[in-house]
Biopython code that builds the backbone (N, CA, C, O; Angstrom):
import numpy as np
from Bio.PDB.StructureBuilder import StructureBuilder

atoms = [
    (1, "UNK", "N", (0.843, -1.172, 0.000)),
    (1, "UNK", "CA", (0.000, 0.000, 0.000)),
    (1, "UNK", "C", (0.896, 1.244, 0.000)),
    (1, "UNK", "O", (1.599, 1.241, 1.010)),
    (2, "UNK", "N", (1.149, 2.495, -0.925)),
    (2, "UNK", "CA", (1.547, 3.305, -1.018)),
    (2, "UNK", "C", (1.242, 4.102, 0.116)),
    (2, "UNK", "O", (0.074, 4.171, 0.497)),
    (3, "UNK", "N", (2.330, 4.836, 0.819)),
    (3, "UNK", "CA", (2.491, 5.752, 1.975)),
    (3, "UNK", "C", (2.681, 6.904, 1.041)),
    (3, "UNK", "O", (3.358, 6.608, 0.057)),
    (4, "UNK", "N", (2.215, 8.272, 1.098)),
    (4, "UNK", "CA", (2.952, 9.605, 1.168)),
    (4, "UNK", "C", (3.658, 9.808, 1.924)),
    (4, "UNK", "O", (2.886, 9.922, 2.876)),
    (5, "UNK", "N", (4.539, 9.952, 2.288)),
    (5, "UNK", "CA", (5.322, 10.337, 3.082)),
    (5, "UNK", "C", (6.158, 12.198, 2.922)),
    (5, "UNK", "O", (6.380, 12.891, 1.930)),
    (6, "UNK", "N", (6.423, 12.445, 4.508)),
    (6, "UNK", "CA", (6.630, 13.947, 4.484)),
    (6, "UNK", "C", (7.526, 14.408, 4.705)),
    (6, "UNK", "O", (8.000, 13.822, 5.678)),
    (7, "UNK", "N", (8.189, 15.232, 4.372)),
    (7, "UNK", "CA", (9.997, 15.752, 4.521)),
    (7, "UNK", "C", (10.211, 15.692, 6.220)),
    (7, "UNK", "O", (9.652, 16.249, 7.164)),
    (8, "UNK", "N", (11.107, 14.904, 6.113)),
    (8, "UNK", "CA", (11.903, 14.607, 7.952)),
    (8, "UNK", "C", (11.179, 12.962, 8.195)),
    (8, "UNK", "O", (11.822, 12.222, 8.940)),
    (9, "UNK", "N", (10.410, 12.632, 7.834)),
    (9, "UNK", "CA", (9.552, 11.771, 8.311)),
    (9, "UNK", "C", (10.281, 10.081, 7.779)),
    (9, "UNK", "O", (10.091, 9.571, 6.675)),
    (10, "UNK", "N", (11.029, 9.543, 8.796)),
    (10, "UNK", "CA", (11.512, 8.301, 8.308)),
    (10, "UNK", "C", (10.720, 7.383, 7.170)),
    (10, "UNK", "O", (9.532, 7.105, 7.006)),
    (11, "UNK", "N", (12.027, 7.021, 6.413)),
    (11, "UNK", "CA", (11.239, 5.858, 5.285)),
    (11, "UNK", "C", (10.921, 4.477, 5.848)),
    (11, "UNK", "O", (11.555, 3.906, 6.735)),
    (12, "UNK", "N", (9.894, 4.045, 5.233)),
    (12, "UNK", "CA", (9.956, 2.684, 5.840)),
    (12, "UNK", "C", (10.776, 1.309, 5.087)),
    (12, "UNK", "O", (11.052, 1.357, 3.888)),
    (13, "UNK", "N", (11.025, 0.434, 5.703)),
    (13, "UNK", "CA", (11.997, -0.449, 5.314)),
    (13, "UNK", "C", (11.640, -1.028, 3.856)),
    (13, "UNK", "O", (10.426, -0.912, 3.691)),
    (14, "UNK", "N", (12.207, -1.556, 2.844)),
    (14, "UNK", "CA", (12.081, -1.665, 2.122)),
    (14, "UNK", "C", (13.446, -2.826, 1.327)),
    (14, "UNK", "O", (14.590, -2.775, 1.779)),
    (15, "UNK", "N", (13.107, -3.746, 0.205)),
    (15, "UNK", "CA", (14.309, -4.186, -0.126)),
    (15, "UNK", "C", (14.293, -4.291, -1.634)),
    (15, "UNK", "O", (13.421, -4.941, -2.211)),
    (16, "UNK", "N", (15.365, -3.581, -2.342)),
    (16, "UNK", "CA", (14.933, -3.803, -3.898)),
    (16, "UNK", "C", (16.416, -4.547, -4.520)),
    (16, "UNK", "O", (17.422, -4.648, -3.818)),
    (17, "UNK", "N", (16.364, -4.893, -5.532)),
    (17, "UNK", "CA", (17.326, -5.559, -5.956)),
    (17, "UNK", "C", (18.767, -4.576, -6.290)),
    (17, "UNK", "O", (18.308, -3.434, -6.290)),
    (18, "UNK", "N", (20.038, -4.489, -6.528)),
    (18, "UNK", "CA", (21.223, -3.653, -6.914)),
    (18, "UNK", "C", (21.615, -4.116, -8.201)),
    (18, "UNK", "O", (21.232, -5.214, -8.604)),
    (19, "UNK", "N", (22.350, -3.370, -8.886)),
    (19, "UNK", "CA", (22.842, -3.599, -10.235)),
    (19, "UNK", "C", (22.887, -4.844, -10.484)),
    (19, "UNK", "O", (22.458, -5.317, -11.536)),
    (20, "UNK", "N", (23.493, -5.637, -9.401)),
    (20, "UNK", "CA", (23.777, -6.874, -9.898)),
    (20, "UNK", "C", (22.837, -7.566, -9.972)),
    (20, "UNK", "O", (22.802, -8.164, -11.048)),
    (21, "UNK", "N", (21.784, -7.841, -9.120)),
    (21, "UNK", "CA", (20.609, -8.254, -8.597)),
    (21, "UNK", "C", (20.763, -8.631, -7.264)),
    (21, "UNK", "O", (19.649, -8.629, -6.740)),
    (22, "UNK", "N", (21.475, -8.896, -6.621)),
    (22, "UNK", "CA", (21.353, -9.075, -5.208)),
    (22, "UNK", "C", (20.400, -7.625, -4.200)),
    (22, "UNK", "O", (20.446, -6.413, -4.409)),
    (23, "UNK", "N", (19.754, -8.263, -3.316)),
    (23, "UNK", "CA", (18.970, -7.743, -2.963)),
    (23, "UNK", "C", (19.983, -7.129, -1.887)),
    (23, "UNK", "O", (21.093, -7.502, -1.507)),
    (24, "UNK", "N", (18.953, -5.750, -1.453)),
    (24, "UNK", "CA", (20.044, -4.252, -0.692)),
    (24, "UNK", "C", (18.072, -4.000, 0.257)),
    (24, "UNK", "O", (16.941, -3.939, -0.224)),
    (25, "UNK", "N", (18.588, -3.933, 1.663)),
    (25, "UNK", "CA", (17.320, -3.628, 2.594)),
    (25, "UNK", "C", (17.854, -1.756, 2.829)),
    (25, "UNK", "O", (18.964, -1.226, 2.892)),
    (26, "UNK", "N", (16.926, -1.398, 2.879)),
    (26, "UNK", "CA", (17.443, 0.185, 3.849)),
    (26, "UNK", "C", (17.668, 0.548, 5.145)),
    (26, "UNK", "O", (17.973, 1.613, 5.681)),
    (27, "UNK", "N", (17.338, -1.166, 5.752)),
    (27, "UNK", "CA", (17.599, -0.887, 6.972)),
    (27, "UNK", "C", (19.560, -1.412, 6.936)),
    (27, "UNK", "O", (20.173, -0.954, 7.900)),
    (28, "UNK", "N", (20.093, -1.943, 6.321)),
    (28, "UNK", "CA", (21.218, -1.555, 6.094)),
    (28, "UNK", "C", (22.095, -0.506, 6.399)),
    (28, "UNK", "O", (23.298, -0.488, 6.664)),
    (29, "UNK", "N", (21.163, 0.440, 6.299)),
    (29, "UNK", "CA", (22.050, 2.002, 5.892)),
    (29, "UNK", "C", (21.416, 2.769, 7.473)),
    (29, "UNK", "O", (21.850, 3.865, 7.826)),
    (30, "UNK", "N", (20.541, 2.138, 8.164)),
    (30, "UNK", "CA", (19.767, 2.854, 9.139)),
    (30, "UNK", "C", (21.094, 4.171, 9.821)),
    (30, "UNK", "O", (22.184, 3.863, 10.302)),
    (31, "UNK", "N", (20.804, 4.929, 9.732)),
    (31, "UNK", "CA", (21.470, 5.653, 10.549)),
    (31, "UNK", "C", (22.891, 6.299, 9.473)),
    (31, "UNK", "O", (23.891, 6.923, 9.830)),
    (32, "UNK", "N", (22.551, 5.938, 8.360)),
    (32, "UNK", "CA", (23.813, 6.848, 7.248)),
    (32, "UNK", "C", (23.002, 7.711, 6.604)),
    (32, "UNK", "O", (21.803, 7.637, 6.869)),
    (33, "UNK", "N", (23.344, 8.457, 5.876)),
    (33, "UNK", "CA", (22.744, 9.285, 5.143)),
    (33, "UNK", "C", (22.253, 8.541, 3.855)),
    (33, "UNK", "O", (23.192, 7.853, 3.453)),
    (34, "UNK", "N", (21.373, 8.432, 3.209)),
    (34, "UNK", "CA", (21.070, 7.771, 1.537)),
    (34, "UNK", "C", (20.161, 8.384, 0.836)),
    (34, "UNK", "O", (19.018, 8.513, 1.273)),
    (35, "UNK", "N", (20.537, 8.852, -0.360)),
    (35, "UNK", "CA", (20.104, 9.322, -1.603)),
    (35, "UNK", "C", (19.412, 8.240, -2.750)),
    (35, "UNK", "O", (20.068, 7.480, -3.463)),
    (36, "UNK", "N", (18.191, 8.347, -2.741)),
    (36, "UNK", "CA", (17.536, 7.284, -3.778)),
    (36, "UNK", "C", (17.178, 7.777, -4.885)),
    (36, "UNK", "O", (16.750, 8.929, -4.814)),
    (37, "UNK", "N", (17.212, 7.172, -6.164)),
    (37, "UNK", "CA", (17.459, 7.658, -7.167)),
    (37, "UNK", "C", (16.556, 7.137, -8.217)),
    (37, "UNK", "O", (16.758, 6.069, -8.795)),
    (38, "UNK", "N", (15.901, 7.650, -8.367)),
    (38, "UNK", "CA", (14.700, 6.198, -9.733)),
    (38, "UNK", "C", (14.576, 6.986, -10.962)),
    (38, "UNK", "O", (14.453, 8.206, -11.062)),
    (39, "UNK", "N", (14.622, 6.160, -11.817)),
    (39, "UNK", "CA", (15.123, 6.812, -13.285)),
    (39, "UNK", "C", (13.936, 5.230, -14.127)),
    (39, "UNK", "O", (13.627, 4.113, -13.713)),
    (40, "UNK", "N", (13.590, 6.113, -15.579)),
    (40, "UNK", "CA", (12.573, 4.875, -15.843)),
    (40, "UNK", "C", (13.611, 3.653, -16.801)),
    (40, "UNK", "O", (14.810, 3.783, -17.047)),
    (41, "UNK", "N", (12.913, 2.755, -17.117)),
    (41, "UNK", "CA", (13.786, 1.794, -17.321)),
    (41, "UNK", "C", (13.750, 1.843, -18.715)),
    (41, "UNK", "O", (12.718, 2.063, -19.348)),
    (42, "UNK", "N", (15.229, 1.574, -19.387)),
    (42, "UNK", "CA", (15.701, 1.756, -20.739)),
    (42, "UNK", "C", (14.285, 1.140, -22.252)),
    (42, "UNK", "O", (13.918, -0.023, -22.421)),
    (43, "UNK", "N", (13.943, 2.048, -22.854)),
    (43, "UNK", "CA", (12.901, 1.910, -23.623)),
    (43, "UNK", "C", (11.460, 1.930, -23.293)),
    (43, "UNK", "O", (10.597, 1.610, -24.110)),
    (44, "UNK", "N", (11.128, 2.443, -21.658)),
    (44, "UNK", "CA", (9.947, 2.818, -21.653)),
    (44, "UNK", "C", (9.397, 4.176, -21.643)),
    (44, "UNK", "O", (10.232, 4.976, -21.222)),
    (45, "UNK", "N", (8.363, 4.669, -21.938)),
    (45, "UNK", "CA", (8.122, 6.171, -21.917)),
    (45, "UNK", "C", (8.081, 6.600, -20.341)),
    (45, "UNK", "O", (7.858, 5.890, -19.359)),
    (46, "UNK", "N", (8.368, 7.984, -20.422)),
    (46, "UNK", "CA", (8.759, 8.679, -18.843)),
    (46, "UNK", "C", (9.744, 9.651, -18.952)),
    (46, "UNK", "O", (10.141, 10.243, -17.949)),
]
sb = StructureBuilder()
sb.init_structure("model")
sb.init_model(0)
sb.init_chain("A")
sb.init_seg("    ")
for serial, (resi, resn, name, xyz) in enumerate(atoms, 1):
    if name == "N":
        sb.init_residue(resn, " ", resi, " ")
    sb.init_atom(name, np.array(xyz, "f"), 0.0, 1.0, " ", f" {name:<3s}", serial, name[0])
structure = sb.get_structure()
């Protein structure tokens, strides 16, 4: 179920796959700084 979520307001955990495909959780990073980045995927419109 999609959250809005609001500036300051922690993300919730989440796990998506990395370049390679191995899977990356965000609770990993709990407590670093992280920049997420989503870009659309090669040959679709966006």
């Amino acid at each position: 179920m999609p959250t809005n979520l609001k500036e300051g307001q922690q993300a919730p955990d989440f796990t998506v796959p990395d370049a390679d495909g191995k899977p990356v959780s965000l609770k990993e990073f709990r407590g670093k700084p992280v920049v997420l980045y989503f870009f659309p995927r090669a040959g679709t419109p966006g």
